[in-house]
N, C-alpha and C positions, 0 to 999 in steps of 0.2 A: 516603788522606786527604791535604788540602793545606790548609796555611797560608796563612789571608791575611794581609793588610798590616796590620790588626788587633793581633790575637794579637802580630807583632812591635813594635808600641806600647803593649800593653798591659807586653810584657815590658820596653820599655825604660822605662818608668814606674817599674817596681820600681830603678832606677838613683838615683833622686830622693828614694826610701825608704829604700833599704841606705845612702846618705849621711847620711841623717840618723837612722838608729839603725845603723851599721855593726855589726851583733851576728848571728855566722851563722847562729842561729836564724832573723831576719828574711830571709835572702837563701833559707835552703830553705821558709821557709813561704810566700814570694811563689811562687816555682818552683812547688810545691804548686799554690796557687792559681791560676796560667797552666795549668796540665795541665790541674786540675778543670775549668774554665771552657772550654777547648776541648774535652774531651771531651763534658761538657754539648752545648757547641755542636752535635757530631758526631752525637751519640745524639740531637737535637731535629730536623736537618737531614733532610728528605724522600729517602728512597732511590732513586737514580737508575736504580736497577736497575728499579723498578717504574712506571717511564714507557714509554708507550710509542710508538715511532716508525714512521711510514710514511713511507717517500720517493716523492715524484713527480716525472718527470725526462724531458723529451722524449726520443723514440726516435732521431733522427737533427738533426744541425744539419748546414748548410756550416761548411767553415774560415771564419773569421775576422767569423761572425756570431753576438751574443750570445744567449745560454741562460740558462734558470734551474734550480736545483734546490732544490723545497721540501719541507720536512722537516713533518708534521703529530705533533704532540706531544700525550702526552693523558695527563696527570696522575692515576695509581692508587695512590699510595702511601701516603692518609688524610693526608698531610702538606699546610702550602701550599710548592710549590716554588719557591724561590728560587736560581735555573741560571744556570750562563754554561755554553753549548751551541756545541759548534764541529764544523761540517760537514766533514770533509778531503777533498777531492780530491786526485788526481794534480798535480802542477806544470803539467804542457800542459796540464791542463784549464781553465786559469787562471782558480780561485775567489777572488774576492775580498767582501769585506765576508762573510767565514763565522764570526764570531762573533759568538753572538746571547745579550742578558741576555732572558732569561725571567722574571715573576713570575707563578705561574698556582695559581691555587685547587684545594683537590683535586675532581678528577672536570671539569675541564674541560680543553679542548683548542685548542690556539694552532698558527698557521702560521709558520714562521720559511724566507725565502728567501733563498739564494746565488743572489748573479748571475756566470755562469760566460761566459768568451771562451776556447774553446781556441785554441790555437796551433800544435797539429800535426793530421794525419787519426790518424784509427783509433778504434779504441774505448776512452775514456776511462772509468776505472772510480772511483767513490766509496771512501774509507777509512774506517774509523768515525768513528762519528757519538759525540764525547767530552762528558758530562755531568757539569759541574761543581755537586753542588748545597750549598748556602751556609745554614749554619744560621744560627736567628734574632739570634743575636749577632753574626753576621760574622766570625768569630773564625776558626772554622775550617770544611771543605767535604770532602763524601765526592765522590770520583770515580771515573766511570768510561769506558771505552771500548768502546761496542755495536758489533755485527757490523749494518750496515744497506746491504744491498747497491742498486747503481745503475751504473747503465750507461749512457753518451752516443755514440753514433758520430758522430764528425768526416766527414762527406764531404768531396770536393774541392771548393776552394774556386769551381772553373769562372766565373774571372773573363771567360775568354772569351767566353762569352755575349754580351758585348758585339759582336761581333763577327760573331752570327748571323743579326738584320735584313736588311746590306748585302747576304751570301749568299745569303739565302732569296730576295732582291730579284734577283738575279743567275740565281738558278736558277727564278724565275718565268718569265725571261725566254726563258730555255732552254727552257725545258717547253713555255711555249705561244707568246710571241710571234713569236721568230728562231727557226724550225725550220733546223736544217743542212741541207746543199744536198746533200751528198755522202753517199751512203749507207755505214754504218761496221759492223765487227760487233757495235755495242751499241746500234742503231738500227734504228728500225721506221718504216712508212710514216705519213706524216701528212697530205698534200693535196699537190693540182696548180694552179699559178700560172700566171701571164705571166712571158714569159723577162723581168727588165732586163738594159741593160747590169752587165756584172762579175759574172754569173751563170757558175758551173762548167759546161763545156759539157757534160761528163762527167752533169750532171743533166739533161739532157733529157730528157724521156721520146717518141721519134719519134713510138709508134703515137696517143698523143694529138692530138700537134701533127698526124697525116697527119686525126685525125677531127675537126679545126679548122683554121681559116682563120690560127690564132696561136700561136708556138711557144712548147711550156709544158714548164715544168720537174717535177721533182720533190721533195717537201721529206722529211725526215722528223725524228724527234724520238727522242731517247732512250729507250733501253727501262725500264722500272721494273721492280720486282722484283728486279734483282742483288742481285749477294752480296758484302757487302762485312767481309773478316772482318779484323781489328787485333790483333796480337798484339804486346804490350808485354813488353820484352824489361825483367826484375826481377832481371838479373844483378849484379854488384860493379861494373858503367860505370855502370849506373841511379844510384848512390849517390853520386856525385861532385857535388857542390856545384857548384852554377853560379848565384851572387851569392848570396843569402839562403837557395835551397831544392835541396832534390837537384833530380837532373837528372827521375829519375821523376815529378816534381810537372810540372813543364812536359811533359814526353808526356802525362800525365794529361790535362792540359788540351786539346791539342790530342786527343787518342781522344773526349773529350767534346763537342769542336765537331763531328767529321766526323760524327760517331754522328748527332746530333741535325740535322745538313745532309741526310746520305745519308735518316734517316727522313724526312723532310721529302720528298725524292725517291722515297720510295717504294722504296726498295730495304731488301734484310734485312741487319741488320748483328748478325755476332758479334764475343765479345770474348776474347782468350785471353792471361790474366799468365803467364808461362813464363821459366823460368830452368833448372833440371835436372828440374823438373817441374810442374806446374801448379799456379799459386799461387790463381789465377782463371778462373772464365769465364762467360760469359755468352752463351746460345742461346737460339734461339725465341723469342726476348719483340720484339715491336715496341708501333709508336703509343705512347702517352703512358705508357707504361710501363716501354719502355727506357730512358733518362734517369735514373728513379731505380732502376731495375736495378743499370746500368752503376754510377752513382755507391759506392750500398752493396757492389757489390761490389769494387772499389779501396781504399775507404776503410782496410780494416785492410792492406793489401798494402803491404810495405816490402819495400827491394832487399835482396838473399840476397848477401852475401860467396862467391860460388861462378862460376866461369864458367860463360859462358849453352852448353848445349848444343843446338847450332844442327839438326844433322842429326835427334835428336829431334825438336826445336821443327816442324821441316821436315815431318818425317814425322806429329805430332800435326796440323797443319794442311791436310795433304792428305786426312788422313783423316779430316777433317769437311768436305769439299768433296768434294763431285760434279757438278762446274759450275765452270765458266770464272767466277772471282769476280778482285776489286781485293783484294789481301792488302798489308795497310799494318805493317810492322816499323819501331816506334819502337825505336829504338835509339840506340846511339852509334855515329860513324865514328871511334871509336879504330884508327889502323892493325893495330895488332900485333892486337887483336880481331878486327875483320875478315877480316885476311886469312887466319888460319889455325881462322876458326868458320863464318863469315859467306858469306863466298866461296865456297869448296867446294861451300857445301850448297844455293846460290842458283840453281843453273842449272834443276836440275829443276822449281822451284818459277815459276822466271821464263818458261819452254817453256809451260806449261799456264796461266799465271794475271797477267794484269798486276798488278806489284810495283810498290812504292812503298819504300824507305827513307827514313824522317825523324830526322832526328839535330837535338838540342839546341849547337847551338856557344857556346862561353863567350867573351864579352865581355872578358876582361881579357886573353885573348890580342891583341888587337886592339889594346888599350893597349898590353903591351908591345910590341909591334910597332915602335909609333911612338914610341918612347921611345929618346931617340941623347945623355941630360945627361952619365951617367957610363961609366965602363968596364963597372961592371959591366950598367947597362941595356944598353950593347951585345950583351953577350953575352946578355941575357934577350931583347933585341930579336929575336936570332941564332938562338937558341931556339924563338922562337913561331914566325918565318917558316920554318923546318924544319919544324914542326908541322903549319903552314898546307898547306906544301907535299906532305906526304904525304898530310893529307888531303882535299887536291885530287888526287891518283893514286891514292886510293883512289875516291874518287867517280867517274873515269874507269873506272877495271876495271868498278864496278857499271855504270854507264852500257852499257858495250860486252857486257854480259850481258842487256841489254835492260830494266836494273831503270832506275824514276825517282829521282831523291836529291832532296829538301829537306833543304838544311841552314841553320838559322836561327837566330837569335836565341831565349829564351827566351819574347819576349814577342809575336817573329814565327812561331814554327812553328805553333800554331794559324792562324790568318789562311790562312799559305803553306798548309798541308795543306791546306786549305777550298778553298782557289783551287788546287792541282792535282788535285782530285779535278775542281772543277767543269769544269776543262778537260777530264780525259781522258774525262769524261760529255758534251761538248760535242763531241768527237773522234768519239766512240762505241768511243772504246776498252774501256768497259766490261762 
């Protein structure tokens, strides 16, 4: 049961009364009559128990695009209901305007909708659905709180999208207009030209040129079909804040551009979240289907407080390859990570498979970098450029193991990853 504002004016009324007959008769028989009068109310008030609710609530959204959840209400309780009805979500789910006044006749049925913008990925879940209902006096309101389940998945926000036209544009180019001159091992034959100047001589093709009067070259074009498998390392480095969002949100994005690049190309891309053991993954799904594969299955993955075991990771990834594939490790170049997880376990991986590391770098290292006001930015200056500095000797060790490093900005590593895939497709190193 709850009181409204009411019932406390009606009580403070009796103040006005007991002044002008001060006799403590009058002070318990007002009392009296505020009970009566609310419980009246109470016993007159429609049962909220006997409403009844369905939730309707889309099955997936993007981060930071708005949603709704609407609640259909259907009046059973012979009463007319007069409700204040309040939807709860989670906090990230971020509902707002979820309190709805209802006045509904008995045996009819009303729509009442929260308009919802979450603010993190994952599955955002519904709280009871809490029914205030308000007897004919106002006085006072039975309430309760129903079990009305609902579920939202946040997927990634994949703002980079933006970023997939120019690509597509660039690997158009690749595919069919600028055939490579130089035959690579991830290249297949494509057609015979006229030599120009600043042709590879290395492309000649002789027996041609000896069965024409004009010496012609060879061109060929990248193979499709490869294998390109991403393994998103969901260790305790993933979880490190880099500006507004962990560091996993930015790999997120960028696994989402190359995905949706390499399909575009024609090649098969898997997807493998890994930390001590597999948080996610994603095989066999290509064309218009991968995209939202990939998405739904990120969306509920958060970084594990655990170090990532790398020589498993290593070993779960070889043994879903049987084929010379581009194996791309979002990760971090945290030194002390690296060199005693990372390292070790790369060589065998890097022998069989062109590797890629893409690491997230944080931006306010950068700042304090250049930061020389006080004594103590010196010493944070003093700090970062250490930082900086190992991990540039870490990105060396990878390099001389044959691996490639992207290391970027939060809002460059998508872009960057896009454009060294399109090179080593362009190389034919793939």
């Amino acid at each position: 049961m709850a009181i409204t504002w009411r019932a406390v004016a009606v009580t403070a009324l009796g103040v006005v009364v007991v002044l002008v007959l001060p006799v403590p008769i009058v002070v318990v028989g007002w009392a009296v009559l505020v009970v009566a009068l609310v419980a009246l109310d109470v016993a007159l008030a429609a049962s909220p128990r006997r409403v009844e609710i369905t939730r309707s609530v889309p099955v997936s959204v993007r981060l930071t695009e708005a949603s709704r959840s609407t609640l259909l209400l259907t009046n059973r309780s012979g009463r007319r209901l007069r409700a204040l009805v309040r939807d709860a979500w989670q906090p990230s789910a971020g509902a707002t305007g979820n309190r709805h006044r209802v006045d509904l006749p008995d045996g009819e049925s009303r729509r009442v909708v929260t308009a919802l913008l979450p603010t993190r990925r994952g599955d955002r879940l519904a709280d009871k659905v809490t029914i205030r209902s308000v007897g004919p006096l106002g006085l006072a309101a039975r309430q309760v709180s129903l079990e009305v389940p609902g579920r939202l998945r946040v997927l990634p926000e994949f703002a980079s999208r933006r970023h997939l036209p120019s690509r597509l544009a660039r690997l158009r180019e690749l595919d069919g207009r600028t055939a490579v001159q130089v035959r690579g091992a991830g290249t297949e034959f494509d057609s015979l030209r006229e030599y120009v100047i600043g042709d590879d001589v290395r492309s000649i093709d002789w027996r041609a040129t000896a069965r024409r009067s004009e010496v012609v070259v060879r061109t060929w074009r990248p193979e499709r079909d490869r294998r390109v498998m991403i393994v998103l390392d969901t260790s305790r480095t993933s979880a490190a804040r880099i500006g507004d969002l962990p560091r996993i949100d930015a790999s997120m994005e960028a696994a989402l551009l190359l995905s949706a690049l390499a399909a575009r190309a024609g090649d098969r891309v898997d997807l493998l979240a890994y930390d001590r053991r597999v948080r996610a993954q994603v095989a066999g799904t290509g064309g218009p289907r991968l995209l939202p594969a990939l998405a739904d299955a990120l969306a509920p993955v958060d970084p594990a407080l655990v170090e990532a075991d790398w020589p498993s990771a290593v070993a779960a990834v070889q043994q879903r390859l049987s084929q010379r594939a581009l194996v791309v490790l979002l990760t971090s170049l945290e030194p002390a990570a690296v060199e005693t997880g990372l390292l070790p376990s790369i060589a065998p991986l890097a022998k069989d498979h062109t590797v890629v590391v893409a690491s997230v770098a944080d931006p306010e290292v950068a700042q304090l970098r250049s930061a020389r006001g006080t004594t103590a930015e010196v010493f944070d200056a003093a700090a970062a450029e250490r930082t900086e500095l190992e991990r540039a000797a870490v990105t060396i060790r990878l390099r001389q193991r044959g691996v490639e490093v992207v290391d970027a900005l939060p809002d460059d590593l998508a872009p960057r990853l896009a454009d060294t895939y399109l090179a080593l497709k362009a190389a034919g190193r793939l």
